[in-house]
N, C-alpha and C positions, 0 to 999 in steps of 0.2 A: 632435591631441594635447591643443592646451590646452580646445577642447571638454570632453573627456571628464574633464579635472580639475576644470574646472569643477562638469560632473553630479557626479563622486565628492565634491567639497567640501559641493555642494550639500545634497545625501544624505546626507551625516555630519552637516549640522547638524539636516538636520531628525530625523534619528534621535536626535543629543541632544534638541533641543526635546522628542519626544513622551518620551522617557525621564526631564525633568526634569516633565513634565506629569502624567506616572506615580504616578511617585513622589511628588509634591506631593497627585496624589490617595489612592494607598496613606496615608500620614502622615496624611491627614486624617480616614479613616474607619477607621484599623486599629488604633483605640483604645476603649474597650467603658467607659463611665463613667455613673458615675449621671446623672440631670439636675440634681440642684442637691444643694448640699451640706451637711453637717450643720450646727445653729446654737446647738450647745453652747459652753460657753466654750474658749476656746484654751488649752492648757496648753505647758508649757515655752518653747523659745525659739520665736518667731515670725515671719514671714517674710511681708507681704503677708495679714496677719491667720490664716497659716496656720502651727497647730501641732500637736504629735505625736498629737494626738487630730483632727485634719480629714481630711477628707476630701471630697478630688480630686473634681471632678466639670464635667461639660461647661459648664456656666454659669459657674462660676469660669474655665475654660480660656478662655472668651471674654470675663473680664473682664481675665484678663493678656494678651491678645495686643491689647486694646484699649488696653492700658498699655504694652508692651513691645513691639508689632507680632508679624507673622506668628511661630509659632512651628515648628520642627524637630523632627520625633520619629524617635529611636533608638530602633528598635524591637528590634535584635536582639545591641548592644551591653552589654556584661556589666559588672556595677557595678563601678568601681575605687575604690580605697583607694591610690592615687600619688600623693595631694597629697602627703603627708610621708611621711619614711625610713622603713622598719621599725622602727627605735632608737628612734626616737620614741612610736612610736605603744606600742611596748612599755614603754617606761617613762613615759608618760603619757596613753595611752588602751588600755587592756588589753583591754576588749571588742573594739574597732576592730581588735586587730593579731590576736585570732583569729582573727574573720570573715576579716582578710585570708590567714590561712596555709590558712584550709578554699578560701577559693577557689585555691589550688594545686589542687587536687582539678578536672581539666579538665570534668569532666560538669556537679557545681555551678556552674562559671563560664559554663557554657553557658547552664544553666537559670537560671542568677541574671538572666542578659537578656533571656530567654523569659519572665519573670516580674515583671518591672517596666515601670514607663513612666519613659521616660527623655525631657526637654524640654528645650529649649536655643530661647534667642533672639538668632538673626544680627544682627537689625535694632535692637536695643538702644540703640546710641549714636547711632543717628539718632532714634529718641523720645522721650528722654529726658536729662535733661544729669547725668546722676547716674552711671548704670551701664555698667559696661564689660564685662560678662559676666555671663549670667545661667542656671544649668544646672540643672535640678530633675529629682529621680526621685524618683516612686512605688512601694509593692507594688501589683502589678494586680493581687491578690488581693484586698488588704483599702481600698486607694486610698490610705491613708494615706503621710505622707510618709516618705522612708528617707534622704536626704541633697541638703542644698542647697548650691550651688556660689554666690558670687557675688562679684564685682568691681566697683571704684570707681576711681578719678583722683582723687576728693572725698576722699580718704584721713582728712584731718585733720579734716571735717565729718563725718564718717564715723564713726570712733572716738568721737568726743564725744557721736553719738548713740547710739551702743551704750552709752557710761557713762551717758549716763540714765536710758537706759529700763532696761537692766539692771543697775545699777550698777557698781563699778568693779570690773575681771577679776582674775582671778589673772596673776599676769605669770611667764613664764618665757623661762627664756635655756639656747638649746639648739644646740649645733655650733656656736656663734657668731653666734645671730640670735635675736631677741625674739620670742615670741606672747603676744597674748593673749588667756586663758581664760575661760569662762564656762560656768557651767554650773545649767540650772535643770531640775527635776522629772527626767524621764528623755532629756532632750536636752543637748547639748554644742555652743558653739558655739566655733571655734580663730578665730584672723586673724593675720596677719603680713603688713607689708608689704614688695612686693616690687619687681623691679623689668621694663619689658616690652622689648622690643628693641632699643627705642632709648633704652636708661636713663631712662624715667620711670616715676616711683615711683605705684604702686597699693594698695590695701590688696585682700587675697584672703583672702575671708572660708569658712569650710566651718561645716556644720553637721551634726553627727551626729542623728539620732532613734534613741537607743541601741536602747530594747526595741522597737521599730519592728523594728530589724533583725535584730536577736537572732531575735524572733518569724517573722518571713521569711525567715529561713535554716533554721532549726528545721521550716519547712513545707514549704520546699522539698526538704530533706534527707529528710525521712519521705516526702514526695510520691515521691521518687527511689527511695525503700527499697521501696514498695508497688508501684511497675512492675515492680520487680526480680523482687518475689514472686510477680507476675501472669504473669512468662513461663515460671515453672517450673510 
C-alpha cells in the first residue's frame, strides 16, 4: 500500500512540475508585441519612462524583468476597477466609474481580458529594495498602456518623489482616508496609503491612462457589435 502512495505522490508532482513548465512556456510566448518600442517623448504620468503615448514592446519587457525579475502574464483575466469604492470613483473619477458599470455587461468583461496584456512581478521584493508590487496592463491592440498598479514600504521616499517630479497633488479625504491626486495630459495618477496583513504601512499607487481606455473600450465594444452583425 505505501508503495503505491508513494507512485500516486510521485505522479502528482510531476504532473504539477510539467504543468508549471507549461504554463511558464504558454506566458512566455502568448504575447504578440513589437521589437522595440516607440522613442517619442513620454506624455502624462510616467512609470519606468513609460507614458500614455508608449508603447509595449518585447525589448522593454526584457528590460523590466531585468529590473524586476521573471515576469507573470494574465492572459485571460479581465481588467478590474476594485482598487476603490464605486462612490468614489463616481464622484472623483467619472470616466473610471463608467468603464466600471460597462463592464457589468459579462461579454465586455470577457473581451476586456481577451484584449489586453496584463503583467505582474512575483519576484519584486527580492530585486529590488523599493517595490512591493508591481502590476501593469496593456491594450493588445494598440500596446499602449491602460493602467498601472504599484506598491512601496518606502511610502514616505515615495510620496516626496512623486511631489517632484509632478508636483504637489490635489489632496482628498474620502470615507475617512486621504489620496492623493495627480493628474497630467490625459492620465491620472490616485495613492493612498494603506496598510498589509500584518499592519505595515505601504503607499498603493494606481495610475489611470484615461483616453487609453476610453479608446479600448470603445473598440472593443464595436469589435463585439460587428460579430454580432456577422452571425446574422
Amino acid at each position: 500500500m505505501k508503495k503505491y502512495i508513494k507512485i500516486i505522490v510521485i505522479a502528482s508532482l510531476i504532473i504539477i512540475a510539467a504543468a508549471i513548465i507549461i504554463g511558464v512556456f504558454v506566458n512566455r510566448r502568448g504575447i504578440d508585441l513589437p521589437e522595440n518600442s516607440n522613442t517619442i517623448s513620454a506624455k502624462g504620468i510616467t512609470f519606468e519612462n513609460m507614458g500614455e503615448n508608449f508603447l509595449f514592446s518585447s525589448d522593454k519587457r526584457k528590460k523590466l524583468e531585468k529590473k524586476f525579475g521573471n515576469d507573470v502574464l494574465e492572459s485571460w483575466t479581465p481588467l478590474l476597477f476594485d482598487d476603490f469604492s464605486q462612490d468614489f470613483l463616481k464622484n472623483h473619477l467619472k470616466e473610471i466609474f463608467k468603464i466600471s458599470k460597462k463592464l457589468e455587461n459579462p461579454d465586455l468583461k470577457e473581451k476586456s481580458g481577451k484584449n489586453s496584456i496584463k503583467i505582474k512581478y512575483p519576484y519584486v521584493q527580492k530585486n529590488t529594495a523599493i517595490f512591493k508590487e508591481i502590476y501593469l496592463s496593456f491594450s493588445g491592440l494598440t500596446k499602449n498602456p491602460l493602467i498601472f498598479k504599484i506598491s512601496s514600504y518606502e511610502y514616505e521616499n515615495f510620496i516626496k518623489s512623486l511631489y517632484e517630479k509632478f508636483s504637489d497633488p490635489q489632496k482628498i479625504t474620502f470615507d475617512g482616508k486621504e489620496f492623493f491626486f495627480w493628474k497630467k495630459d490625459n492620465s491620472v495618477m490616485i495613492a493612498e496609503i494603506k496598510k498589509d496583513r500584518f499592519n505595515k504601512p505601504y503607499l498603493s499607487i494606481v495610475i489611470y491612462y484615461l483616453e487609453n481606455l476610453i479608446n479600448f473600450f470603445d473598440s472593443t465594444e464595436i469589435k463585439n457589435e460587428k460579430n454580432i452583425e456577422n452571425i446574422f
